[in-house]
C-alpha positions in Angstrom: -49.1 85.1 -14.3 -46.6 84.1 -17.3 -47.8 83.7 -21.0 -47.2 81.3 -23.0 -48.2 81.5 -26.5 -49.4 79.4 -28.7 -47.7 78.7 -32.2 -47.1 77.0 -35.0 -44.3 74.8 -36.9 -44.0 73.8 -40.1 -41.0 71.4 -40.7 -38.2 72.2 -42.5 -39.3 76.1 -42.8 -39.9 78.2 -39.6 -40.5 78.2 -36.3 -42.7 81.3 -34.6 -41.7 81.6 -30.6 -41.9 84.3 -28.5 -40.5 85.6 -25.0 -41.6 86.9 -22.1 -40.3 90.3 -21.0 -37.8 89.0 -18.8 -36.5 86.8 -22.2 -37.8 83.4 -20.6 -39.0 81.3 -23.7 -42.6 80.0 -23.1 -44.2 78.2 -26.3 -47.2 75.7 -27.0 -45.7 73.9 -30.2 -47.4 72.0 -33.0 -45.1 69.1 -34.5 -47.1 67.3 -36.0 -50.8 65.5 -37.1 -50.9 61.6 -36.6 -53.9 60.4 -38.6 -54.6 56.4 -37.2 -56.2 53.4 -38.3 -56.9 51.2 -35.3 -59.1 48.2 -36.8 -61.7 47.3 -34.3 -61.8 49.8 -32.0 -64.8 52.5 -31.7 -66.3 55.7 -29.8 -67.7 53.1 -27.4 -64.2 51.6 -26.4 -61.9 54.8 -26.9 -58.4 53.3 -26.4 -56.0 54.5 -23.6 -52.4 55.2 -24.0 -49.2 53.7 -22.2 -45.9 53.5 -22.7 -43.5 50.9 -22.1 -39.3 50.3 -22.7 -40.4 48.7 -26.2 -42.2 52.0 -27.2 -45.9 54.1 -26.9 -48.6 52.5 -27.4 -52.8 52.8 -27.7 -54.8 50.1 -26.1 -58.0 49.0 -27.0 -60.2 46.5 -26.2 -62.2 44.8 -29.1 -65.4 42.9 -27.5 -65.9 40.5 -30.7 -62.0 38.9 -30.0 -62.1 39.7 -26.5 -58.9 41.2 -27.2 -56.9 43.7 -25.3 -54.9 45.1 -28.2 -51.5 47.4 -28.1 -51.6 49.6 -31.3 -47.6 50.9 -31.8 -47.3 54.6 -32.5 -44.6 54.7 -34.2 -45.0 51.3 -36.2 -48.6 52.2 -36.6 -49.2 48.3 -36.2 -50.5 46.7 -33.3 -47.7 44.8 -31.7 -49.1 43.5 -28.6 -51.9 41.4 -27.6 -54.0 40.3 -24.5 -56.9 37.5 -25.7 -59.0 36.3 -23.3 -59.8 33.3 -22.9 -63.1 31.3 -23.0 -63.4 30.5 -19.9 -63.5 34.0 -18.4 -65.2 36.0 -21.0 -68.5 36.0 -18.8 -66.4 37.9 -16.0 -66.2 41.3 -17.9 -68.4 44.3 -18.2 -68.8 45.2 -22.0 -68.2 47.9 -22.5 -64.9 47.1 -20.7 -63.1 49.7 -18.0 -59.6 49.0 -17.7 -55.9 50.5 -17.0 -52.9 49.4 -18.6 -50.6 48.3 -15.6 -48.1 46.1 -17.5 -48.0 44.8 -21.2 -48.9 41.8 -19.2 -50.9 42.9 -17.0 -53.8 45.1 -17.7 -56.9 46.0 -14.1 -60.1 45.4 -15.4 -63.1 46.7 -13.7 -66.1 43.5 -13.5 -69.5 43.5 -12.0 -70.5 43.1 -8.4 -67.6 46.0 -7.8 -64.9 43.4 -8.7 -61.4 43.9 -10.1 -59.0 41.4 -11.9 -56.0 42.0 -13.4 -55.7 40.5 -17.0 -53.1 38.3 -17.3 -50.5 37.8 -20.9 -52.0 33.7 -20.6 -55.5 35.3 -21.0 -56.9 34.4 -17.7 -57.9 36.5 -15.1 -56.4 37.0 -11.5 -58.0 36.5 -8.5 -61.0 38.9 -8.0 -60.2 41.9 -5.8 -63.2 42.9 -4.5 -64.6 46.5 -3.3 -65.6 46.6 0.3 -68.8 46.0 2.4 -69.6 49.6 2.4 -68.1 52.8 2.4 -69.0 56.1 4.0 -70.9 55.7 7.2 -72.1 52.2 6.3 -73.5 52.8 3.0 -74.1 49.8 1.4 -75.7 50.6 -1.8 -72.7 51.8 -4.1 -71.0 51.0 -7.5 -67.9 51.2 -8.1 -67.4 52.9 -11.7 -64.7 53.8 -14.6 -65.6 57.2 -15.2 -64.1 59.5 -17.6 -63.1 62.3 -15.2 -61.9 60.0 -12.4 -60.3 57.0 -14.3 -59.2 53.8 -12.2 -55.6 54.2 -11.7 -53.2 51.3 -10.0 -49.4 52.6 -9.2 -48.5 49.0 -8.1 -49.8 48.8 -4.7 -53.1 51.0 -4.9 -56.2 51.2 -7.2 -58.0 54.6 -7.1 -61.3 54.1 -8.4 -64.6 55.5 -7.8 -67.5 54.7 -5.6 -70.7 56.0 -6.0 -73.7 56.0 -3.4 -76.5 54.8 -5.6 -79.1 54.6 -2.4 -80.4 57.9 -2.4 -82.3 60.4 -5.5 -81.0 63.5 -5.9 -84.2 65.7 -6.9 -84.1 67.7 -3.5 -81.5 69.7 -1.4 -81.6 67.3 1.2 -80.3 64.1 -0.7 -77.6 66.6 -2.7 -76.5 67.2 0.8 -76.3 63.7 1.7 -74.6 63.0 -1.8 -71.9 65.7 -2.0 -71.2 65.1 1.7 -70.1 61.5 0.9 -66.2 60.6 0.2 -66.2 59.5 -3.9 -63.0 58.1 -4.2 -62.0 54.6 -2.8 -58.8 52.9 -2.6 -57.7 49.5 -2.3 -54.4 48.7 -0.8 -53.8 45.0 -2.5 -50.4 45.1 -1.0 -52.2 44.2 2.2 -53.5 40.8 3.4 -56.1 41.1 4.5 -56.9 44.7 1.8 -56.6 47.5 3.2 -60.1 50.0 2.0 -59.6 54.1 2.2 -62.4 56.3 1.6 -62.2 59.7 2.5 -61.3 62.0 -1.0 -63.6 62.7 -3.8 -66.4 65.3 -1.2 -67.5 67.8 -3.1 -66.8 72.0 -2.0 -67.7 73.8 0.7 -69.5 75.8 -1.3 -71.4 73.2 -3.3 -72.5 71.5 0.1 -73.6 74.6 2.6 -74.8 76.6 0.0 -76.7 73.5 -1.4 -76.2 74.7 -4.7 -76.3 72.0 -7.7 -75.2 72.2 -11.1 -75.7 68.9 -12.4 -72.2 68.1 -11.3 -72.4 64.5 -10.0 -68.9 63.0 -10.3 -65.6 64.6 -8.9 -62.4 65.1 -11.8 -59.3 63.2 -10.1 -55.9 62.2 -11.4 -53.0 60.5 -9.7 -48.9 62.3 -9.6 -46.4 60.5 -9.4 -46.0 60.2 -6.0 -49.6 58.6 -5.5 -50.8 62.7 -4.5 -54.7 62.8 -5.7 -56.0 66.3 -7.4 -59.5 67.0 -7.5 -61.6 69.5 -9.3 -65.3 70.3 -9.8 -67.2 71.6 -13.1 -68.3 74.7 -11.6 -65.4 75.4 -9.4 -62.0 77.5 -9.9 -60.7 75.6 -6.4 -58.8 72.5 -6.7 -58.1 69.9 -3.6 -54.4 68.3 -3.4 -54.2 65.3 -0.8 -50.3 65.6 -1.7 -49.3 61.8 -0.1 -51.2 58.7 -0.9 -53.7 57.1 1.8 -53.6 60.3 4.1 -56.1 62.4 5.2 -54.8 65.6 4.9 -55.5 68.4 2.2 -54.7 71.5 0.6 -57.3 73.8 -1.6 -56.2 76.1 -4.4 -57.6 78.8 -6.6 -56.8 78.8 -10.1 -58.9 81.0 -12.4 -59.6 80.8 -16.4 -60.3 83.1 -18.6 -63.2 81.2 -19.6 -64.8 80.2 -16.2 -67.3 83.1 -15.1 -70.7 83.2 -13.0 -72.2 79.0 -13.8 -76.0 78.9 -12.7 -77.8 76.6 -10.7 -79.1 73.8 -12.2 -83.0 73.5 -11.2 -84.1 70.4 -9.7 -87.3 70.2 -11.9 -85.6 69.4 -14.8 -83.2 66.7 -14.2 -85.7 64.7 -16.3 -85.5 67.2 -19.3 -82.8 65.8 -21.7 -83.1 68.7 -23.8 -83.1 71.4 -20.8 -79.6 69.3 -19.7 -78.3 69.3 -23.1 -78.9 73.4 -23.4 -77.5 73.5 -19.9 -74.3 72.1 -20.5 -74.0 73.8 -23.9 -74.2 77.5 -22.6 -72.2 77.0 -19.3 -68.7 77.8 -18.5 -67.8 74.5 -16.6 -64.0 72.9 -15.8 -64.7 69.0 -17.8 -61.3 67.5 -16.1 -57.9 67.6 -15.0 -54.8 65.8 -16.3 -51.3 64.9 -15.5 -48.4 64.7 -17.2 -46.0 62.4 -15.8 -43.0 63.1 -18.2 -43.2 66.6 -17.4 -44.6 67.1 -13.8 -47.2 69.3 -14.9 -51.1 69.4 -14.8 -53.8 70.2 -17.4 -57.1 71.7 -16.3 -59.5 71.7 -19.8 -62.0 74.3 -19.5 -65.2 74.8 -21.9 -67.0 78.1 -22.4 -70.4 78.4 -23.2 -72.4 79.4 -26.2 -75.7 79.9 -27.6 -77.7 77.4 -28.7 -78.0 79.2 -32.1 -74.9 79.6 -34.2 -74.2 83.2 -35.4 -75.6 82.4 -38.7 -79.3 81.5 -36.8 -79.4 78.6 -39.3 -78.1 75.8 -37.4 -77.9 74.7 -33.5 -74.3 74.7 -31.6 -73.9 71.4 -30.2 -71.4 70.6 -26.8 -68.3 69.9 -29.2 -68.9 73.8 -30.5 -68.0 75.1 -27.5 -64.6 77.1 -26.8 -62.0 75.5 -25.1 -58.6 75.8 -23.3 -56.2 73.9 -21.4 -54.8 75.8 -17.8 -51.4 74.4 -17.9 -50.2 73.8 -14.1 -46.6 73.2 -13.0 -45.7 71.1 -10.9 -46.6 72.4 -7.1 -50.4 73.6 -8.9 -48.9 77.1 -9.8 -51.3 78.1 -13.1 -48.4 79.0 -15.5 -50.7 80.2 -18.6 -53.7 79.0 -20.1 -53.9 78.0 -24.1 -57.1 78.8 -26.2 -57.7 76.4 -29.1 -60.6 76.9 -31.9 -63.2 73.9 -31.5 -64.1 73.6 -35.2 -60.6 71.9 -35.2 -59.4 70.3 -32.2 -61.4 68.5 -29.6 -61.2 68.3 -25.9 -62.4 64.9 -25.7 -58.6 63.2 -26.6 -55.7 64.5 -24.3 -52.9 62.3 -23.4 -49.9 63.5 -22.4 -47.0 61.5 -24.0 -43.1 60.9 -24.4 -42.9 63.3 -26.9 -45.4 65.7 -26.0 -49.0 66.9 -25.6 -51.5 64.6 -27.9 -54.7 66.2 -28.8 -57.2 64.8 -30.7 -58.7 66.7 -33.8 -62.3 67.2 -34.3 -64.7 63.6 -34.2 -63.3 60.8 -35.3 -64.3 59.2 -38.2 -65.4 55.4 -38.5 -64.4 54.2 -41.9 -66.4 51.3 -41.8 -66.8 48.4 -39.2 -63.8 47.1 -38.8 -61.8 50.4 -38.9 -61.6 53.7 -36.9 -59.9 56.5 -37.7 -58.0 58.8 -35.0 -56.7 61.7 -35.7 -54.5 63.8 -33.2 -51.8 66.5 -32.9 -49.1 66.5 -31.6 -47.6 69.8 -29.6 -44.4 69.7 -27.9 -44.3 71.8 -24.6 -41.7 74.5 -24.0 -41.8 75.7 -19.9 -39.3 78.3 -18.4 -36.6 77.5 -21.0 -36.9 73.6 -20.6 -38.4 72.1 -23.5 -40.7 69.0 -22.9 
C-alpha cells in the first residue's frame, strides 16, 4: 500500500512534501483554517454543503424563519434563501432532513415517510410518498435522515433509508430478522406510476450467521457519481459496492485500518444501559462512515480507535470526541491508497465535506456564541494523489 503523508503549509514560507520511493508525490495538505459565523444555525440543524455555478455554499435550515438559508464561503454572507411559507410550515419535521438538489429546489424529508421538494416560491411540491411496505411485506417502517446514510437525489432517484420498526432487537432471533432486512430504499420519481427498489443496505454475512451484534443498527452508504451505492458497517473492514444504480448485483472488498482491530460483542442485557453504551462506544475500534468526493473520484472511510475511559492523567473521563481518528483515503475503483491519522484534541470527525477546493474538516466542537450565532470552524487540506493535485 502507498503512503501518503501528512503535512503542513504555512503561506508565504514553506511547504514540507515527501515522495514515495518510486518519486511519486503523495501529500495530505493544510491551506488553510475558515473560522464561520452562520447566524441561526446550531448543533441541532448542522448545515450541509453544496456547490453551485455562483459558488460553495453551507445550507442551513433555521426553524424560527422557516428559512432554508445558503451561507457563501467565500463572501462569508448568506446569499441565498428558501422561506417557507405559512401555509406549509405544518408539513415539516423539525428538526428538518433535507438535501440540497437545486438553489431552488431543496428534498425535504416530512412525516408519514413523505418527501417534497422545496420550491424558490416557498411552497412545497407534491408529496412523494414511500411505499406500502418493503421487505417481504413489512409494513411497520420509517423512513429516516440519518447521519451515516444521508437522503441523496441525483435527479431521478432518492436513496434514503428505511427502517423496520416492527420488531425489538434484545434477542438473536429479532437481530436476525433485522440485519436480514434490505435498509436502503429508492424511489424512482422519474416513473409514473414510482418505481420502489429495496434490496441494499443487509448487513454482513458475518454479522447475520454468526448472529453477532455490536450495537450497529444503521448501514454507512454514500452515492458516486454514477448512482453506484457503497456500504460499510462499524465493526467491519469489508465494504459492499452495488456499482450501477437500481441493480441487484454486488461486489465486497477488504480494506484494513490501522486502527480497526478485534471489536466485541455488544451484550444484549445492556441495550438499556446508557452508560454501558456510552463506555462501549468510547473504547471500541469501529468504522463511523464513508464519504465521497465527487470532485476527485475518491472515497473517505473515518475510523475511530478506542480508549480508556480514564485519561492518562486518572483525573478526568475520555469522552467519544477523545478518541483517535483517521480517514482511509480510497481511489476511485475502492483501492485503499493510505490512511491519514489526525490528533482529536484538535480536529473532529464529526464535519467532513469534501469540496471544490479540497478536503474541509471541522476543528474541535463548535462554539455557540450566543443565540443567534454559531461559530464553525474548519480546515481546509488540499489533496495531492499520484502526482495529480486535487
Amino acid at each position: 500500500m502507498k503512503r501518503l503523508n501528512l503535512v503542513f503549509i504555512v503561506f508565504s514560507a514553506f511547504c514540507l512534501l515527501t515522495c514515495n520511493s518510486d518519486g511519486t508525490l503523495q501529500s495530505l495538505i493544510k491551506l488553510k483554517d475558515l473560522d464561520l459565523i452562520l447566524p441561526g444555525c446550531s448543533r441541532e440543524n448542522l448545515p450541509k454543503y453544496f456547490h453551485d455555478s455562483d459558488g460553495e455554499y453551507l445550507v442551513y435550515f433555521k426553524p424560527e424563519t422557516s428559512g432554508f438559508y445558503f451561507f457563501n464561503l467565500a463572501s462569508r454572507k448568506i446569499t441565498k434563501q428558501i422561506l417557507l411559507d405559512s401555509s406549509v410550515i405544518d408539513s415539516i419535521l423539525i428538526p428538518c432532513p433535507f438535501f440540497v438538489y437545486t438553489a431552488d429546489s431543496i428534498l425535504l424529508l416530512a412525516a408519514n415517510n413523505t418527501f417534497y421538494f422545496a420550491l424558490k416560491s416557498g411552497l412545497l411540491s407534491k408529496p412523494i410518498k414511500g411505499p406500502d411496505h418493503i421487505g417481504l411485506g413489512i409494513k411497520d417502517y420509517v423512513i429516516q435522515d440519518w447521519w451515516t446514510i444521508p437522503i441523496h437525489f441525483d435527479g431521478r432517484i432518492i436513496y434514503a433509508s428505511a427502517i423496520r420498526i416492527d420488531i425489538a432487537i434484545g434477542n438473536k432471533t429479532n437481530l436476525k430478522d433485522y440485519y436480514s432486512t434490505p435498509q436502503e430504499l429508492q424511489i424512482d420519481i422519474s416513473q409514473k406510476p414510482y418505481k420502489y427498489y429495496n434490496y441494499s443496505g443487509v448487513f454482513p454475512d458475518g454479522y447475520i450467521a454468526d448472529e453477532k451484534f455490536y450495537y450497529d443498527l444503521f448501514p454507512q452508504r454514500c452515492v458516486n457519481n454514477s448512482g453506484g451505492l457503497i456500504y460499510g458497517f462499524s465493526a467491519s473492514d469489508t465494504l459492499t459496492y452495488y456499482p450501477q444504480k437500481l441493480l441487484n448485483n454486488k461486489v465486497n472488498m477488504t480494506l484494513t485500518s490501522e486502527y480497526s482491530e478485534k471489536v466485541d460483542q455488544f451484550p444484549f442485557d445492556s441495550l438499556t444501559s446508557f452508560s454501558f453504551i456510552d463506555n462501549y462506544l468510547l473504547t471500541q475500534d469501529l468504522y463511523k462512515c464513508i464519504i465521497y468526493d465527487p470532485f476527485r473520484e475518491l472515497y473517505y472511510r473515518i475510523v475511530e480507535k478506542g480508549v480508556r475511559q480514564e485519561s492518562k492523567d486518572g483525573l478526568t473521563r475520555n469522552v467519544l470526541d477523545d478518541k483517535p481518528w483517521s480517514i482511509l483515503i480510497l481511489d476511485k475503483n475502492l483501492k485503499q491508497i493510505d490512511e491519514f491519522f489526525f490528533d482529536p484534541q484538535v480536529y473532529s470527525s464529526h464535519f467532513i465535506i469534501p469540496s471544490r477546493d479540497g478536503l474541509l474538516v471541522s476543528n474541535r466542537i463548535p462554539k455557540e456564541i450566543n443565540e443567534t450565532e454559531f461559530q464553525m470552524s474548519l480546515s481546509l487540506f488540499a489533496i495531492s494523489v499520484e502526482n495529480e493535485k486535487f
